[in-house]
N, C-alpha and C positions, 0 to 999 in steps of 0.2 A: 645737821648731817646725821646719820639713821646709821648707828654701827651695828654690824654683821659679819657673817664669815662671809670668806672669798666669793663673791659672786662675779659671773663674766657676763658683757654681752657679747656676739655675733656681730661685728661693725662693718659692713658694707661699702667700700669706699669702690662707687661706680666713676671713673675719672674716662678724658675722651679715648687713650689709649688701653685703657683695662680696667679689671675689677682686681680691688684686695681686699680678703676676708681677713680680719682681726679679730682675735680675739685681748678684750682693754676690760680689765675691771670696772666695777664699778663708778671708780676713785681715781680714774684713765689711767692706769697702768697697763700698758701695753705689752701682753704676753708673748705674742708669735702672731706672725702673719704669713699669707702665702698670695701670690698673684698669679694672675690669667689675663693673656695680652688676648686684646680686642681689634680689626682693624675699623680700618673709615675708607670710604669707600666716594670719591670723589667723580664730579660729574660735572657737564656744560652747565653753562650761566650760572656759577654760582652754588652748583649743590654738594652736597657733603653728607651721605648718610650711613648707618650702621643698622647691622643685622640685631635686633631687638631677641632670637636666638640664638646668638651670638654673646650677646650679654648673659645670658641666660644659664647657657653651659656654662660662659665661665665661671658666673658665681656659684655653679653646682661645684663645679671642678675645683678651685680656688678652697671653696668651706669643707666640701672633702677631704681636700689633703689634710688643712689644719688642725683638723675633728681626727684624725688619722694621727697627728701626730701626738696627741694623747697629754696637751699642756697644761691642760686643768682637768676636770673631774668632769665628764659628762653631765649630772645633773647637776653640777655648778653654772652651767650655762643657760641662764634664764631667759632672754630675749635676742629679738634681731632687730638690726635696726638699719637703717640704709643711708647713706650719703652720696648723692646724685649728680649728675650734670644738670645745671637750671638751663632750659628754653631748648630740651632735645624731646620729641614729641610723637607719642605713638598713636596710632587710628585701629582701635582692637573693634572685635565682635561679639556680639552679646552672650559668647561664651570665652570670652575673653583672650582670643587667637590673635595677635597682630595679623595687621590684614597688607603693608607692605613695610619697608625699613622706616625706620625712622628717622625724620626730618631731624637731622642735628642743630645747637646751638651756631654752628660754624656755617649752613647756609642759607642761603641771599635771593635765594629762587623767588621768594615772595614778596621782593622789595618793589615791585611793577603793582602788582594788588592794593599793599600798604598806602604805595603813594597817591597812585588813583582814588581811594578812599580820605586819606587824611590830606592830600594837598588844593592849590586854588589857592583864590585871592579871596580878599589879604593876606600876603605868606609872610611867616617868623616861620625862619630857619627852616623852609621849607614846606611847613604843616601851613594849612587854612586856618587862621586866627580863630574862628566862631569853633569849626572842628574841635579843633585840640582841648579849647576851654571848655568844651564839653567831658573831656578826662581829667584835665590835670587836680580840680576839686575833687573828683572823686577817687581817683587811682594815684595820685602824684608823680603822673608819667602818661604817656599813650604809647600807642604802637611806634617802634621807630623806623626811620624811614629805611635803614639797612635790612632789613626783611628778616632777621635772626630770630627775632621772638619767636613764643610759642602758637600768638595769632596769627602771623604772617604763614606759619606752617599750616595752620589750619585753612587758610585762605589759599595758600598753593592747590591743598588737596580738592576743595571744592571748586574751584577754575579748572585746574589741570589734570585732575583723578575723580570726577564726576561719581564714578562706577564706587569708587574707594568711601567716597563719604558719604554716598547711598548707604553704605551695608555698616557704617560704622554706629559704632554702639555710642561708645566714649571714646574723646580724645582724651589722653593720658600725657603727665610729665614724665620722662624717663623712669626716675624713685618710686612713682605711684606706677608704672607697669611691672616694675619687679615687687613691689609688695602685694599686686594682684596675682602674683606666680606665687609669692609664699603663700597667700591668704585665701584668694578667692574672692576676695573685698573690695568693690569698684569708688574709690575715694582719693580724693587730694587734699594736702594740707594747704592751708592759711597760705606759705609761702609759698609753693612750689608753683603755685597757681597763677600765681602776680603778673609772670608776663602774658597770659592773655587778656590780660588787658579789660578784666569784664567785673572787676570786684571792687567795690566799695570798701576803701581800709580809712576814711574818716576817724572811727571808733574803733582803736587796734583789737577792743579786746571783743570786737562783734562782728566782724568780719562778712561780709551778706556778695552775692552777686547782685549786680543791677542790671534791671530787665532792659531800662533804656538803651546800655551800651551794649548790650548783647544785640537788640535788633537797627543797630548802627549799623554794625556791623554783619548784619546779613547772617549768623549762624543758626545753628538749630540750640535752642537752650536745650531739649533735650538730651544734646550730647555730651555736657558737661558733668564732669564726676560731683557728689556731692562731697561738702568740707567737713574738716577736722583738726584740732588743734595738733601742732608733730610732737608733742605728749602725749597723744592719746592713743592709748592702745586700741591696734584697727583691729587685732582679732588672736585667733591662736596658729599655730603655723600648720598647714595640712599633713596630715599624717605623711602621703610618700614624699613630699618633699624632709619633711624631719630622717624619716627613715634612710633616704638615698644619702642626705646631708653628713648624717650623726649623730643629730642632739635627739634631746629627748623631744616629746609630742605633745608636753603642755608647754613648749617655750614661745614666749610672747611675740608679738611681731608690733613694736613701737611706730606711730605715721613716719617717724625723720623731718627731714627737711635736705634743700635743694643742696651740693657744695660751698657757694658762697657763705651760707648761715651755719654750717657746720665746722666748716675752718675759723670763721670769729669765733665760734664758742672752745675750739679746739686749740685757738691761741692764747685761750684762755684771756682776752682782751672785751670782757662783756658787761664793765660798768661802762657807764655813759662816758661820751666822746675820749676813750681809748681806743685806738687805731690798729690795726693788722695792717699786715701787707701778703697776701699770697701769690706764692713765684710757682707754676704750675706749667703746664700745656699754656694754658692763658694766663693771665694775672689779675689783681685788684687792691686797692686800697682803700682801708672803709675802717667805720666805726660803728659803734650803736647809738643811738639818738634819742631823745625821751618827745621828738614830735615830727609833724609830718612836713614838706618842704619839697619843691623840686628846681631844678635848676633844668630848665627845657634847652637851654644852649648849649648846655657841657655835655648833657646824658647824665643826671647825676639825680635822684631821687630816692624818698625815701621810703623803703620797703618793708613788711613786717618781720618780723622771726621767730624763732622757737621761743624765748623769754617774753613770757607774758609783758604788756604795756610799751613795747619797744619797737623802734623803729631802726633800721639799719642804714647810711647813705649806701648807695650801690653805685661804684660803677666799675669797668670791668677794660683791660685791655687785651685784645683780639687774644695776640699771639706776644708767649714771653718765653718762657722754657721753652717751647715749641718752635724760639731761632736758633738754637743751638740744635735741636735733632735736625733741623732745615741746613744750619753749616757740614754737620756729619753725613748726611746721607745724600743733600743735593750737591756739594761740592766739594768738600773734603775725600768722600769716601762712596763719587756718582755711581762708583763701577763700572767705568767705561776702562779704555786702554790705558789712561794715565792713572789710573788708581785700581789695580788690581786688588783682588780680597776683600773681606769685612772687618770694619772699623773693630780694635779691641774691645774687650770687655768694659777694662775702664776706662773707657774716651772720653770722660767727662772729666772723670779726674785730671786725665793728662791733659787737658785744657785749661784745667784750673793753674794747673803748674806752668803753661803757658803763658794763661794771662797774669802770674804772679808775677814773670819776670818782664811784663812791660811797665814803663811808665803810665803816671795817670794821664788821661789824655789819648791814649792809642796812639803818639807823635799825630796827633792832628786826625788822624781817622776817625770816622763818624759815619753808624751805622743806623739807619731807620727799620724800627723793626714791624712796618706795617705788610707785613706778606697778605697776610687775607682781610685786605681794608682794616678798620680802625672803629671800634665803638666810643670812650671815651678819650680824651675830653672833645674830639671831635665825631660826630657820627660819620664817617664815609667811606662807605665801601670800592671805592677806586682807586686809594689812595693806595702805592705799592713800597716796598723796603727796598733799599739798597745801600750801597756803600759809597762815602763821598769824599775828596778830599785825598785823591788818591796818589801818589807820587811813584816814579823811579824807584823809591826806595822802601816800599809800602811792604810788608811780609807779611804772612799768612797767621803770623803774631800779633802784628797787629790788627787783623781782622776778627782774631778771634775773640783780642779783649774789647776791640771796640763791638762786639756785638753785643757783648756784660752791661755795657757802659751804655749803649745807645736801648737796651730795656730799661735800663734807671732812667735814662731823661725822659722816657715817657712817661714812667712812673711819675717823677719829680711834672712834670706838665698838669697831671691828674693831681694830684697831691695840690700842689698850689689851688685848684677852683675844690676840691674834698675839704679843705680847711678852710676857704672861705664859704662855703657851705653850710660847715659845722660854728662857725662862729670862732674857732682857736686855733693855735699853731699843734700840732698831733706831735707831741715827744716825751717820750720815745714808742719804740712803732715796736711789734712784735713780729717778727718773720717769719712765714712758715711754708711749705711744699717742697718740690722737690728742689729747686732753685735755693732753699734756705740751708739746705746742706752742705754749700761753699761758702769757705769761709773769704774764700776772698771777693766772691759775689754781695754777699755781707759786708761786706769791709767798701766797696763799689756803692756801694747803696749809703751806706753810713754819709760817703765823702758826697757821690753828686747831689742826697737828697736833703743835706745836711743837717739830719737828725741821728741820733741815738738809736741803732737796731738793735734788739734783744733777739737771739737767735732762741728760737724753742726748740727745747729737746726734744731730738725723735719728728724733726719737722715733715717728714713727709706723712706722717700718721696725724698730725691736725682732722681732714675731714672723719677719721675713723672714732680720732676722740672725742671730736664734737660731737658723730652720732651716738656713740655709749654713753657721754653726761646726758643728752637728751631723753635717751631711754634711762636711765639712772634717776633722773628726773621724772620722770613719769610714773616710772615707779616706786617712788618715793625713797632714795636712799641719800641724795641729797636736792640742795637748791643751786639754783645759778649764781647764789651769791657765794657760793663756796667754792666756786671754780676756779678764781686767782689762787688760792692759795693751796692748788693741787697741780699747778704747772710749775714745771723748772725751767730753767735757761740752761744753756750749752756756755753761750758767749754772749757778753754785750759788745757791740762796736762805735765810739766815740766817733766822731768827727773829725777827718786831719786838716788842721786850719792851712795846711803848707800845700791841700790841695785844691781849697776854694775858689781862686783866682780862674782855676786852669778850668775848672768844671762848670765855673759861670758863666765864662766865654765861650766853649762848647755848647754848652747847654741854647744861648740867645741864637748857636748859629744851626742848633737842632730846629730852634722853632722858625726859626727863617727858611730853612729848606720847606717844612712844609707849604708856608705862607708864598713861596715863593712857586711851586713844583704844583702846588692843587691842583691848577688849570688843565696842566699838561695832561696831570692823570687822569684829569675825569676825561678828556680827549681820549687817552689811550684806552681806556678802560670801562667806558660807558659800556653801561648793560645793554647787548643785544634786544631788542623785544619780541 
């Protein structure tokens, strides 16, 4: 570790609902932050997009104020660095304009393409046997059949926006269009890149496109950004953006990496098979891994990251944080005649203090938290959330806890194939986003997944602090080996052996509903063509 005086980065946490600019030491101490909400923008069959301008201002607006509010020294602030949504995908022009919104992580539009291409006989799990084995040696995954990656977006736009991917330059990951706004710089990192599905990670530490999967699939290799390690400084930041920002005009602009690689290294969990769990908009729980593997049944493979020689398992559920602003605003607080006004400020708190006063269990209620289909451990996008189990005597208490309760058994579903994956039982887990800011979410988790949660300090700043060790990193002021021993915890939470019975039982009749309910939804809810 490299001592110096105080230096900051600019840490960029672009999440689905907004940007926050932080400014986090070198050493992740987190100075001040300021946020800029973003919306989404939802559509027929499946789409989900956001104005790429949109992102844009905010992070202007957002690094503005906090540059304004004067918490470090202006030329203490030595780089920027970005933490992204993985698989949200922009189609710019050779002068680097988005040419329309961007296809976000959240839609399914391209799942009609994907299939068409990857399916046939012989089918596993949907995919043509010969297809697929043509990815899983080289990528340790292929395109999934839910159409969310960043190739299926690509493949929307060349079906169904002809005109759009005529004129496009590069398609871009989210992270790599806002560092082409700081820089000017047309590049993607090692990770960001993953899901389309076109790169050869054999060799972690040599990272190549391969030409054969690229004309599998039908694209322009043209259009693909070149790589770089998210250590690698892609350039210097442009003068009027510095200027409009705050900082100074030689401050660096570091590659980053996607949110998933940012919250592991921000949970500060980045020796080998130590596990995170992040509770966000979405979710996941994952480890780092020293080799490559996939698991084609669950969605569970293994990904590169910013730490040289490492692999990450990846896998990701849909929606988690994101049922509870769904309890608050589509039923708690619809805004129709029976719920006049806007939910308080602190709605989330006073939910917390709700579900503190139920038992474990929700008296039997059991919530599925699949609103927009389900990536792991199942791929399927049909599949929809509700509530079960429902009595005479069922209160708006117990929906709320059972909705705490019914994201951990999804967790706990994923976790059980994540550890068999990894080869070991993950304990204890480190928790981070904004979900990890309750303690009795925490305390939820501890009991149905029953492991040891280390809640980390300042949990919703994980992706900001993983982007400043990355640029800290790059800049040489320390290593990744030095990272445990720069994170704190808030709280641990043990396991309550008095509630394992009750969460086991629950838990077998969590995964029964599915196994039982599949049919129905792909009935209800097959994709139009």
């Amino acid at each position: 570790m490299q001592h110096s005086a105080n230096k900051y980065i600019l840490a960029i946490d672009h999440g689905t609902s907004g940007v926050k600019a932080s400014l986090v030491s070198v050493y992740g101490k987190v100075i001040s932050s300021e946020y800029e909400r973003t919306p989404i923008y939802y559509l027929p069959r499946g789409g989900a997009e956001q104005d790429p301008a949109e992102w844009w201002h905010a992070l202007v607006t957002a690094s503005k104020r906090l540059m304004q509010k004067s918490a470090v020294p202006k030329h203490d602030v030595i780089a920027v660095c970005v933490s992204s949504t993985f698989s949200s995908t922009v189609a710019v022009d050779k002068g680097g304009a988005h040419l329309m919104n961007s296809i976000t992580w959240m839609d399914s539009r391209g799942a009609p393409y994907v299939r068409n291409l990857m399916g046939g006989f012989p089918s596993v799990e949907g995919y043509n046997l010969f297809r697929i084995l043509r990815w899983i040696p080289k990528t340790a995954g292929g395109p999934t059949l839910s159409g969310k990656d960043d190739i299926a977006h690509v493949l929307l736009i060349m079906h169904e926006y002809p005109e759009i991917y005529a004129k496009t330059r590069m398609f871009l990951p989210s992270k790599d269009y806002l560092n082409l706004r700081l820089t000017g710089e047309f590049a993607a990192s090692y990770d960001s890149i993953q899901l389309f599905w076109v790169t050869d990670i054999r060799d972690v530490g040599n990272i190549r496109y391969d030409e054969s999967l690229i004309r599998l699939l039908g694209i322009d290799r043209g259009k693909l950004p070149p790589l770089k390690k998210s250590t690698d400084i892609l350039g210097t930041i442009l003068p009027g953006v510095a200027d409009e920002i705050g900082v100074s005009r030689d401050v660096r602009v570091i590659m980053g990496s996607p949110d998933h690689q940012c919250a592991c290294i921000g949970s500060g969990a980045v020796r080998d098979f130590e596990g995170h769990i992040y509770i966000g908009t979405s979710s996941w729980v994952q480890c780092v891994i020293p080799f490559k593997k996939t698991d084609v049944f669950h969605s569970i493979a293994s990904f590169p990251t910013a730490i040289p020689g490492k692999y990450q398992s990846v896998n990701e559920q849909d929606i988690a944080g994101g049922c509870l602003q769904f309890l608050v605003e589509n039923i708690l607080y619809h805004g129709n005649v029976l719920s006049k006004g806007a939910p308080p400020e602190n709605i989330y708190e006073i939910l917390d203090e709700i579900a503190a006063g139920i038992p474990a269990g929700s008296h039997g209620t059991i919530f599925t938290p699949w609103l927009n289909g389900e990536r792991t451990p199942v791929d399927d996008i049909t599949v929809r959330g509700g509530f079960f189990n429902l009595s005479k005597t069922t209160t708006r208490d117990d929906m709320v806890r059972a909705v705490l309760e019914g994201v951990a058994f999804n967790t706990r579903w994923s976790l059980g194939y994540v550890e068999k994956f990894v080869g070991r039982r993950m304990d204890p887990l480190n928790m981070v986003g904004g979900g990890a800011k309750s303690d009795v979410w925490c305390r939820i988790f501890a009991d149905v997944l029953d492991r040891t949660i280390r809640q980390v300090k300042d949990p919703m700043q994980a992706n900001a602090r993983g982007a400043a060790f990355i640029a800290a990193v790059g800049l040489g002021f320390i290593t990744f080996d030095d990272i445990p021993n720069l994170i704190e915890f808030n709280n641990t939470f043990s396991p309550d052996p008095a509630h394992r019975s009750r969460y086991d039982e629950l838990f077998r009749e969590f995964l029964a509903i599915y196994k039982n309910n599949r049919a129905m939804y792909r009935r209800l809810n097959r994709l139009q063509s």
